[in-house]
C-alpha positions as CSV (number, residue, x, y, z in Angstrom):
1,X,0.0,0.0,0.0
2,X,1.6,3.1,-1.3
3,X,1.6,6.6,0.7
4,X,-0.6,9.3,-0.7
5,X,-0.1,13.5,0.2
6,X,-0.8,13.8,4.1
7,X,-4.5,15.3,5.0
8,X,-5.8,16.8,8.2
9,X,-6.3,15.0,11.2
10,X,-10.3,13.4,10.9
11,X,-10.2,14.5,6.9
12,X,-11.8,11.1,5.1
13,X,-10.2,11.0,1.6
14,X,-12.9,10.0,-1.0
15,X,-13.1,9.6,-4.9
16,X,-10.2,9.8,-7.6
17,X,-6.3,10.8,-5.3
18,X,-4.2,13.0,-7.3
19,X,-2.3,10.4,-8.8
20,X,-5.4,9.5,-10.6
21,X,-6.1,6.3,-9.0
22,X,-9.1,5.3,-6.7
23,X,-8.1,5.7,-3.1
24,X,-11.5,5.7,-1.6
25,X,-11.1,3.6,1.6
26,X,-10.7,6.1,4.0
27,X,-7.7,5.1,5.6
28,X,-5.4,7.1,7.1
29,X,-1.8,6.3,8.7
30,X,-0.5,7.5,11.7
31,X,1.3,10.0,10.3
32,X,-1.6,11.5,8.7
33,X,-0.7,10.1,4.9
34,X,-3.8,8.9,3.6
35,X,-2.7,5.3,2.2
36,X,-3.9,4.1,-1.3
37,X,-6.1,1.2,-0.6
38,X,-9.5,0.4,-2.8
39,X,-12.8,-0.7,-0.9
40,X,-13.8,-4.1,-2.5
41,X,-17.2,-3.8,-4.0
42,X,-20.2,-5.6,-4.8
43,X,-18.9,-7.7,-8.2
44,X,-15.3,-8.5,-6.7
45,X,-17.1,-9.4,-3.0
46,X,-19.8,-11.9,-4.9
47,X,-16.8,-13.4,-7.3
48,X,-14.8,-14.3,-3.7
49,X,-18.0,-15.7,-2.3
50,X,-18.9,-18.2,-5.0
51,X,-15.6,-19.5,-4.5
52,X,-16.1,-20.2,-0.8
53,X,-19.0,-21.7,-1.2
54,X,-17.0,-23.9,-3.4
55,X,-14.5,-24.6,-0.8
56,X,-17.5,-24.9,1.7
57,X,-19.3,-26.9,-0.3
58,X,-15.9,-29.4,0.0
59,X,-15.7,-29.2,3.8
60,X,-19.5,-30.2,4.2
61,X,-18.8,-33.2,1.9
62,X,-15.3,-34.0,3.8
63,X,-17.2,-33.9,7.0
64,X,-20.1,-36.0,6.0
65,X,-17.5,-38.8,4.7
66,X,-15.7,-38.4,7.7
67,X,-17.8,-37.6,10.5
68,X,-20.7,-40.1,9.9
69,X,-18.9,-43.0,9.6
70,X,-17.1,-42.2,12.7
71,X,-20.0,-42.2,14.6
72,X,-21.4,-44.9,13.6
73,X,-18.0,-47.0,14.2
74,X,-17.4,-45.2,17.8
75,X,-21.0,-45.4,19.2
76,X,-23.0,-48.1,19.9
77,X,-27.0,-48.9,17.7
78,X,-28.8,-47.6,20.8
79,X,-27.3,-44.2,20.9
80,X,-27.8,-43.0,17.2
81,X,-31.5,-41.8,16.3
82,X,-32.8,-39.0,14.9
83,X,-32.2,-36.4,17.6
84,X,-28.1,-36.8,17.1
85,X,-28.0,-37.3,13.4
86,X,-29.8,-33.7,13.5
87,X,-27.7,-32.1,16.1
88,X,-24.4,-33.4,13.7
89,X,-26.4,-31.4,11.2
90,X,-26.6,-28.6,13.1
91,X,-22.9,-28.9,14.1
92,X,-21.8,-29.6,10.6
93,X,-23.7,-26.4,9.1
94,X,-22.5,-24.0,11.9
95,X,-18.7,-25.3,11.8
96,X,-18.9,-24.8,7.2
97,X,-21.1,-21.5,7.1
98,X,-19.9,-19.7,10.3
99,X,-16.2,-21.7,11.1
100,X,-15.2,-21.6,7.6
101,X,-14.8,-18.0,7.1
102,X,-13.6,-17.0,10.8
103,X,-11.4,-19.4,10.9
104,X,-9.5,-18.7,7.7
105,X,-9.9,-15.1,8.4
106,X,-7.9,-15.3,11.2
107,X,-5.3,-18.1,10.6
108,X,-4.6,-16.0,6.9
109,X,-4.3,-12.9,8.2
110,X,-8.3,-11.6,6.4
111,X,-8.4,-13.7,3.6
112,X,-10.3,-17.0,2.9
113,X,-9.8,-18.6,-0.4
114,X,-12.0,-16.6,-2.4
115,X,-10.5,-13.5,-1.4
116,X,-7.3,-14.6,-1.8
117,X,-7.9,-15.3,-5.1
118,X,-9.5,-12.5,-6.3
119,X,-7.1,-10.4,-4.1
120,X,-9.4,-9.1,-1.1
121,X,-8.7,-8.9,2.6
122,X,-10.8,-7.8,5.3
123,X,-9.6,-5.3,8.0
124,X,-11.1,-3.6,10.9
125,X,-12.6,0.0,9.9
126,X,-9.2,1.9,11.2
127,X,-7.2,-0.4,8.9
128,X,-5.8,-2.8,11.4
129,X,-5.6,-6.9,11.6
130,X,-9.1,-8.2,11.7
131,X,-10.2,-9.3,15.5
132,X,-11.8,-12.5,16.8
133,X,-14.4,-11.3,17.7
134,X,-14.9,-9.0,14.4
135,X,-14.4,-12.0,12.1
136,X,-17.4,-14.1,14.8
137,X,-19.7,-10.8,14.6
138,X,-19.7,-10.8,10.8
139,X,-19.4,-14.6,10.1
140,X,-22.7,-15.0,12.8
141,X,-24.6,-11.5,10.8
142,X,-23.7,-13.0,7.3
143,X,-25.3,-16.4,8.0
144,X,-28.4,-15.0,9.8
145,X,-29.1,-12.1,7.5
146,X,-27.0,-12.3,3.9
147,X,-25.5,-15.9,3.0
148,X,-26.7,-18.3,3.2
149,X,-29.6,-15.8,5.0
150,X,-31.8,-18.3,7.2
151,X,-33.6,-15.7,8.3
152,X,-36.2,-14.8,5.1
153,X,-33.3,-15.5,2.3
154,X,-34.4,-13.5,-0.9
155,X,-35.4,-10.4,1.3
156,X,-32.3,-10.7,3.2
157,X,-30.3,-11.0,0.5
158,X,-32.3,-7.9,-1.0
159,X,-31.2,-5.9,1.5
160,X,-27.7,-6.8,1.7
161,X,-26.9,-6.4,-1.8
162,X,-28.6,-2.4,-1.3
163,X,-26.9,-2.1,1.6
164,X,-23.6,-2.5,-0.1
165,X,-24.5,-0.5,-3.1
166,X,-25.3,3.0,-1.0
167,X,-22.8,2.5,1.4
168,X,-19.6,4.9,0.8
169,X,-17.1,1.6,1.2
170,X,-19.1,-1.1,0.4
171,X,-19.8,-2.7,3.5
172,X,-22.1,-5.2,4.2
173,X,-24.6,-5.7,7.1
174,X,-22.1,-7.9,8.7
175,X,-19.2,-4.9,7.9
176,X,-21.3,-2.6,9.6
177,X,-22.0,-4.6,13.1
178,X,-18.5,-6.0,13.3
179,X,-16.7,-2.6,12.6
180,X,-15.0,-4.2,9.3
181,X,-14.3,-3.6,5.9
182,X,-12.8,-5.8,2.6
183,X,-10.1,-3.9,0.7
184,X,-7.8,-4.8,-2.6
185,X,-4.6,-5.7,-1.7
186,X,-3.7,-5.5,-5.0
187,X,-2.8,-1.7,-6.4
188,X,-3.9,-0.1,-9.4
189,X,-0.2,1.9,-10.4
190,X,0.9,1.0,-14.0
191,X,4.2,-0.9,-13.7
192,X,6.9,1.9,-15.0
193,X,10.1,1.2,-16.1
194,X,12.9,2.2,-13.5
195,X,15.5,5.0,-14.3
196,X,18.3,3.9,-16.2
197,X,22.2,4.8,-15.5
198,X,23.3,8.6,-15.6
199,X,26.7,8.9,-17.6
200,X,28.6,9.9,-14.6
201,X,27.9,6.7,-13.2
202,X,28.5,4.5,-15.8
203,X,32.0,3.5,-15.2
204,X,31.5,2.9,-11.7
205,X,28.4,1.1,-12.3
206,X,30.8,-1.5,-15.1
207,X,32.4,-2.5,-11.9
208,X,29.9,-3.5,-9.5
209,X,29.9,-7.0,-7.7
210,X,26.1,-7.6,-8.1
211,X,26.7,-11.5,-6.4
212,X,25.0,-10.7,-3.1
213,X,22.3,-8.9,-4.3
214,X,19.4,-10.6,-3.7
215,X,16.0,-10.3,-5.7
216,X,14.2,-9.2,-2.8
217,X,16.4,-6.5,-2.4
218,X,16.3,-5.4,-5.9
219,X,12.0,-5.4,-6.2
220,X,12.2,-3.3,-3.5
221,X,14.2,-0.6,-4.9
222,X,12.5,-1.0,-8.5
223,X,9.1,-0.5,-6.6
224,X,11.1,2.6,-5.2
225,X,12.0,4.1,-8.3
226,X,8.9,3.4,-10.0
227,X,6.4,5.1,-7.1
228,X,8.8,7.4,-5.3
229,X,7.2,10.6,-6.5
230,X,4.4,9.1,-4.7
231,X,5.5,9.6,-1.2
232,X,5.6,13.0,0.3
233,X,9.0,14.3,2.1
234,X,10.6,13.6,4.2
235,X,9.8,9.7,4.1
236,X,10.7,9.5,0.3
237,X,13.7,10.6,1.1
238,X,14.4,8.5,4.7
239,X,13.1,5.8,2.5
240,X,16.3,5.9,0.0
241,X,19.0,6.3,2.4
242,X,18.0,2.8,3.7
243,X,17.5,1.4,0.7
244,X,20.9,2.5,-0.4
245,X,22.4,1.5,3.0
246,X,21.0,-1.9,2.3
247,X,22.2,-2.2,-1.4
248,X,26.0,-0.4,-0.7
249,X,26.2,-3.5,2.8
250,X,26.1,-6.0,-0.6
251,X,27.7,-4.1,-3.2
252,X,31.4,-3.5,-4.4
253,X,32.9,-1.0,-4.9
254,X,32.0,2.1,-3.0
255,X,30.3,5.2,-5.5
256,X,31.5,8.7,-6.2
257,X,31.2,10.9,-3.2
258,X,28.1,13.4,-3.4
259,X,25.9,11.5,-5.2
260,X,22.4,11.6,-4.1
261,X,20.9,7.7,-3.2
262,X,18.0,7.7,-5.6
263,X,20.4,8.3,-8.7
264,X,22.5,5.5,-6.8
265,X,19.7,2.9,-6.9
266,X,19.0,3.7,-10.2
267,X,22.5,2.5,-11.4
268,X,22.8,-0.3,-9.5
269,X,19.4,-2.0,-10.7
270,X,20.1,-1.1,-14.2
271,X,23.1,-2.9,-14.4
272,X,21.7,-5.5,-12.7
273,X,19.1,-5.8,-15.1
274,X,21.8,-5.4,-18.1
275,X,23.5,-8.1,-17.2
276,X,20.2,-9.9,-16.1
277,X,19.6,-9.6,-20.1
278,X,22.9,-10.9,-21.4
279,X,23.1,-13.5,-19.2
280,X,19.7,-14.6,-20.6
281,X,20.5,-13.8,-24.1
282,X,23.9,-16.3,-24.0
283,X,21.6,-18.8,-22.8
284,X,19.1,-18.5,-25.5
285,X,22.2,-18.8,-28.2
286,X,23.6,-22.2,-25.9
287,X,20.1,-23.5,-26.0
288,X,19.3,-22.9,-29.3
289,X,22.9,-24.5,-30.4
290,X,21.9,-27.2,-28.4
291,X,18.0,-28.3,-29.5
292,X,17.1,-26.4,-32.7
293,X,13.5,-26.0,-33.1
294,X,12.7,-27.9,-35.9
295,X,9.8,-25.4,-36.8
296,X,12.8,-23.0,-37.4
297,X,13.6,-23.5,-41.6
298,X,17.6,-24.8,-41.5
299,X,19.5,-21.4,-43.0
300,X,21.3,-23.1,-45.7
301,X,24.7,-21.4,-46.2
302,X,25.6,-20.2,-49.6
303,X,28.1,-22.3,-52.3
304,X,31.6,-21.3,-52.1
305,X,31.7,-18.9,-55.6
306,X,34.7,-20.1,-58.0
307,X,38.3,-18.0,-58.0
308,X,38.3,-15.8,-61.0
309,X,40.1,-17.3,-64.1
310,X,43.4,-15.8,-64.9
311,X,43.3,-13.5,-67.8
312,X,43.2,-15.2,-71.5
313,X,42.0,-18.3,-69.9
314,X,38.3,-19.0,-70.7
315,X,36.7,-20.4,-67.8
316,X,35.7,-24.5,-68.5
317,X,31.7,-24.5,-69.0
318,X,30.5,-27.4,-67.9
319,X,29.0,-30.0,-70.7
320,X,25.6,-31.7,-70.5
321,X,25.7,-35.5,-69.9
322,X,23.6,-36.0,-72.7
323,X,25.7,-33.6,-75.2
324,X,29.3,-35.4,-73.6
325,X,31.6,-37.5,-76.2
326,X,30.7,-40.6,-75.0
327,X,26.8,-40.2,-74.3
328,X,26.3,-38.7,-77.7
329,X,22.7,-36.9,-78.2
C-alpha cells in the first residue's frame, strides 16, 4: 500500500487521489498520509464468495465422509437416532457456514480462499488486523441475514446487496455490526520502467559486484523508483538512504562521493538488469545451439563462388551428360 499526500487530522479522503487512482477507503496512517487502498465492492465481494461456497461446499462433503462414519463406528446402535443425526447437522452447518470464514480469516491474516484469489482482505474500519471477535460478529450477521440468510433469504439478501450498493465503502450488514471492511490488496499503479544509468555513473556502475544482491532487495528498490514521486517528504527521502544502506552492505565498490541515493539505486538496478539480459540472451544462443527448433527452416549457407580465371584463360563451362563424347545426343 503506497503513501498518498498527508490530510488533516479526521479528513476522510474520497473519490479519484491526485495520482489519478481510486483511493476511496478512507484510511489514514498515523502519520496522517492517507494510504492508497480500494474498498472491495459488490462484483469482486460476490466473485470471492462463490468461491467459498466452493470450498465450503468441499468441507461439508469432507465432513459428511468423515464424521458419519465415525459415529457410527465409535457409538453403539442404541445411541444414534434421529435427535443426534440432526444435532451433527446442526454442528456440521455452523462449523462450514460460520467456522469456515472466521477461521480462515484469522489463521490468513483476512483472507479466505475466495478472497485470496481475487485479491481481497478484510480489516477492521481503522485499517488494522481483523479481530476475533470482528471476524465471529460478521461470520454469525452474514449467515443469519445475507448468506446463506436463514432468516427470510431473498429479502435478506435484497437488503444486503442495497446495503452495499449505497454504502460509501461497500460494506455489508455484517461490515457494519462488526466494525469491518474488505479492501484490494492489490494496487492499481501501472508498472513503470525504473531510471536507467546517468553517464557519470557508468564506469562505476561497469564495476559492480552484483553477487549478493538478492532479488528481494532489488523489487524493492524498482518498486522505489517506480512510485517514489508518490510519497511526500521527508519519508521519500528517509526511505532511500535505507535502501541504499541496504544495497551499498552488498555491493562493491563504493560510489562517487556526493551522489544523491536515488540516482545511486538507479544504477545499480540497471546494471543488474543489463546483465540480467545478457546472461539470458547467452543462454538462449547455448540453448538454441543445443536443441534447434525444428519449426525453425535450416539457414542453408551459400556455395563457395569459383576464384576468378586468370586472364586469357576462358573459364571450362561445364557440358551436359547428354551432349558429352561418349553419351552422344
Amino acid at each position: 500500500m503506497s503513501a498518498q499526500p498527508p490530510v488533516p487530522a479526521g479528513t476522510v479522503p474520497t473519490g479519484v487521489d491526485p495520482a489519478g487512482h481510486w483511493a476511496d477507503a478512507g484510511l489514514v496512517s498515523g502519520e496522517a498520509v492517507a494510504l492508497d487502498v480500494r474498498a472491495a465492492r459488490l462484483g469482486s465481494r460476490v466473485l470471492a464468495l462463490l468461491i467459498d461456497i466452493v470450498g465450503q461446499l468441499f468441507c461439508a462433503a469432507l465432513l459428511a465422509l468423515t464424521l458419519t462414519p465415525l459415529v457410527l463406528i465409535v457409538l453403539p446402535d442404541q445411541v444414534v437416532d434421529r435427535a443426534l443425526t440432526g444435532a451433527l447437522e446442526t454442528l456440521g452447518l455452523v462449523l462450514v457456514v460460520v467456522g469456515y470464514p472466521v477461521l480462515w480469516e484469522r489463521l490468513n491474516h483476512g483472507r479466505t480462499p475466495g478472497k485470496l484469489a481475487v485479491g481481497l482482505r478484510v480489516v477492521s474500519a481503522d485499517g488494522g488486523p481483523v479481530q476475533w471477535r470482528q471476524s465471529l460478529t460478521r461470520a454469525l450477521v452474514g449467515a443469519a441475514v445475507e448468506w446463506p440468510g436463514l432468516v427470510l433469504p431473498l429479502l435478506s439478501w435484497v437488503a444486503g446487496a442495497t446495503v452495499m450498493l449505497t454504502d460509501p465503502r461497500g460494506r455489508r450488514l455484517g461490515d457494519l455490526v462488526a466494525g469491518t471492511m474488505v479492501v484490494h490488496t492489490r494496487t492499481t499503479h501501472p508498472w513503470r520502467a525504473a531510471p536507467g544509468i546517468v553517464a557519470p555513473l557508468a564506469g562505476w556502475a561497469a564495476t559492480l559486484d552484483l553477487t549478493r544482491l538478492d532479488d528481494a532487495l532489488a523489487l524493492a528498490v524498482r518498486q522505489y523508483l517506480t512510485r517514489g514521486q508518490q510519497i511526500v517528504e521527508p519519508y521519500r527521502s528517509r526511505l532511500a538512504r535505507e535502501l541504499w544502506r541496504e544495497v551499498a552492505a552488498v555491493t562493491a565498490p563504493t560510489p562517487p562521493p556526493g551522489v544523491p541515493e536515488p540516482l545511486l539505486l538507479a544504477a545499480v538496478l540497471a546494471e543488474r538488469n543489463r546483465r540480467g539480459s545478457l546472461r539470458l540472451r547467452h543462454q538462449r544462443v547455448l540453448t538454441a545451439s543445443l536443441w534447434p527448433d525444428p519449426a525453425t527452416p535450416a539457414v542453408v549457407a551459400p556455395a563457395a563462388a569459383d576464384p576468378p580465371a586468370p586472364a586469357g584463360v576462358r573459364p571450362a563451362v561445364p557440358v551436359p551428360r547428354s551432349a558429352s563424347p561418349d553419351h552422344p545426343a
